[in-house]
VODRENLO-438698 format. One line per 4 residues: number of its first residue (from 1); for each residue x, z, y of C-alpha. Coordinates in nm, 4 decimals. Layout:
! VODRENLO-438698
NUM	X:Z:Y  ...;
! end
This chain:
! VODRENLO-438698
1	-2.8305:30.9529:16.1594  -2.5831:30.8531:15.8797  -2.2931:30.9761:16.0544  -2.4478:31.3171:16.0486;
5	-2.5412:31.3063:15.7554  -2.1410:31.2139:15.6631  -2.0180:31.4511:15.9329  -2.2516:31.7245:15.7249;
9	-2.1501:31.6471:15.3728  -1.8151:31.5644:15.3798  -1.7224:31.9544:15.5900  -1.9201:32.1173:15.3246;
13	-1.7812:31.9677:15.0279  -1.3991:31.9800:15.1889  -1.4747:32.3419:15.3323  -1.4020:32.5095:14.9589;
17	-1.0523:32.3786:14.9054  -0.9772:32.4446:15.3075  -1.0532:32.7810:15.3096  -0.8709:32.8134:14.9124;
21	-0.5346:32.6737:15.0596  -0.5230:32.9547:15.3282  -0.4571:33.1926:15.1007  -0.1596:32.9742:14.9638;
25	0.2156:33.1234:15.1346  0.3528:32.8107:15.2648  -0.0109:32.7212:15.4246  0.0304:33.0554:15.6539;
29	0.3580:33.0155:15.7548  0.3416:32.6998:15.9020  0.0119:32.6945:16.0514  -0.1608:32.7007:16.3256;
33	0.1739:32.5430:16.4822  0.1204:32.7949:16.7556  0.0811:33.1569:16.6086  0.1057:33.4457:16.9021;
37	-0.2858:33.3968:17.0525  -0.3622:33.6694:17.2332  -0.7197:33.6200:17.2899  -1.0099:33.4270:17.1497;
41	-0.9963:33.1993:17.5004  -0.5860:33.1194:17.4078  -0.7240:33.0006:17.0669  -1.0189:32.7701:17.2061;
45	-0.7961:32.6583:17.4047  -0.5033:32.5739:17.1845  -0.8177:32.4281:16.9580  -0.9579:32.2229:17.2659;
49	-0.5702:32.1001:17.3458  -0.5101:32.0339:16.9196  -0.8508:31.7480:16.9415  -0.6561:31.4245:17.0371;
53	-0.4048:31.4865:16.7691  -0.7323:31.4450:16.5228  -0.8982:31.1855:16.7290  -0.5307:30.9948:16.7044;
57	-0.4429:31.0474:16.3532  -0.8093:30.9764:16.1845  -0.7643:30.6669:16.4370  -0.4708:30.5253:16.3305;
61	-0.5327:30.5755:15.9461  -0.9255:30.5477:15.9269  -0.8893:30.3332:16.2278  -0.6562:30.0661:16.3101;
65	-0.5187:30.0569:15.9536  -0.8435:30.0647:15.7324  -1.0147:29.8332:15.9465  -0.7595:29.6317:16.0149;
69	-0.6750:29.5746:15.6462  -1.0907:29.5605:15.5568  -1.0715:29.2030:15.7861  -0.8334:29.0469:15.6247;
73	-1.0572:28.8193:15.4050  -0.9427:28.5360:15.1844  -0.7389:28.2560:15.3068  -0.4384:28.0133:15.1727;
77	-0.1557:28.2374:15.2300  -0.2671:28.5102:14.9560  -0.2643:28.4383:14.6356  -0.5653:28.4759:14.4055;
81	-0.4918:28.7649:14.1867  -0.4375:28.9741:14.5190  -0.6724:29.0552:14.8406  -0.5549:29.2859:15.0592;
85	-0.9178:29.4068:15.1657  -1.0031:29.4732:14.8640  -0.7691:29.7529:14.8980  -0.8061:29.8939:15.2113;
89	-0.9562:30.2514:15.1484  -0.6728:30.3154:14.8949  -0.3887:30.1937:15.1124  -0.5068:30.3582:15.4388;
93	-0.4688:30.6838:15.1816  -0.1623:30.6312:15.0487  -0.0170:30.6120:15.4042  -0.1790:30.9193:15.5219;
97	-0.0813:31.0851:15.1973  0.2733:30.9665:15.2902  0.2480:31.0523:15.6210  0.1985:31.3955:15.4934;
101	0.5104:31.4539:15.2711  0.7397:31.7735:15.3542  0.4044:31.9398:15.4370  0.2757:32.2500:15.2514;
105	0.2063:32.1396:14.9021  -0.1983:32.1983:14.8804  -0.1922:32.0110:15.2204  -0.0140:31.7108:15.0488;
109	-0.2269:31.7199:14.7478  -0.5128:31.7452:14.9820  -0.4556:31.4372:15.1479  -0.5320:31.2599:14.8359;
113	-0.8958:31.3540:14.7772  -0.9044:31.3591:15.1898  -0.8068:31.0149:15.2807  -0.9708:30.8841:15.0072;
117	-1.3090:31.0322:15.0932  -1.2654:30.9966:15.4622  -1.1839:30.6456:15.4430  -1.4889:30.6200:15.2684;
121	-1.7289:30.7899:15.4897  -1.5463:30.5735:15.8208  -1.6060:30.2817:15.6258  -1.9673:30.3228:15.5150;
125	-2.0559:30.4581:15.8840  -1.8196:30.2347:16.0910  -1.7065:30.5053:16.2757  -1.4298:30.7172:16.2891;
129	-1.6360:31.0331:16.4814  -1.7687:31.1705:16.1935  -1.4851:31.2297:15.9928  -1.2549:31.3400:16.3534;
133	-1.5143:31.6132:16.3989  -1.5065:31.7408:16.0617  -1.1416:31.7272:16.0150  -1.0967:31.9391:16.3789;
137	-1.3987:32.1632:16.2925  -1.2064:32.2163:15.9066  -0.9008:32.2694:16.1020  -1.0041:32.5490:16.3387;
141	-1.1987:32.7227:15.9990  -0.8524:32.7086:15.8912  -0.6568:32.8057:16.1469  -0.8692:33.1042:16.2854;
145	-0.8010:33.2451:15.9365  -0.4588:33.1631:15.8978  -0.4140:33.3396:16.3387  -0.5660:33.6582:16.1943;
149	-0.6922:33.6727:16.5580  -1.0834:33.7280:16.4101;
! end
């Protein structure tokens, strides 16, 4: 029930600045990565096709790399004044933020507040579903604006 609740509340809250950076010139020019749809069916499917990119990226940042770093608990090799776990949520952001550099700047920017609050929702839920669905469902908002196919 949590993860809908987190699947509900972090779309609505990142829905605003989605829909406010497809107005932004760079934003429509690069996306969606395929622009000549010629039907609603071409764009479900492009949509249904574009899912294992999200399922793949929100697992190897939210994944692999924030729970990876979350289990690294104390032992002899760190020193004191620095645990790695402790830091997980922030690093797993900075590498998705990084990950994202040459992209459209309200993209980049977005990242920030994104992989911050995503790898805070995957962490509290233990799941990466959640924020994969919302990121995809964001995504096609976006892009069925940005297609001018509706």
């Amino acid at each position: 029930m949590l993860a809908w609740w987190v699947f509900l509340i972090l779309t609505v809250l990142s829905l605003p600045a989605f829909l406010l950076s497809t107005g932004n010139a760079d934003m429509q020019r690069v996306y969606p990565f395929y622009k000549p749809f010629s039907s609603v069916p071409s764009f479900i499917l492009y949509e249904l096709c574009y899912f294992p990119f999200f399922i793949a990226i929100e697992f190897i940042f939210r994944g692999y790399l924030l729970f990876g770093l979350a289990g690294i608990k104390e032992n002899e090799t760190q020193p004191d004044s620095f645990k790695v776990y402790r830091y997980a949520i922030l690093i797993s952001m900075l590498s998705y933020t990084a990950w994202h550099l040459g992209k459209p700047v309200p993209e980049l920017f977005g990242t920030l507040i994104w992989g911050l609050a995503a790898g805070a929702s995957v962490y509290a839920v233990r799941s990466i579903w959640p924020v994969v669905m919302s990121h995809w469902l964001l995504n096609i908002i976006s892009d069925s604006i940005l297609s001018n196919l509706f």
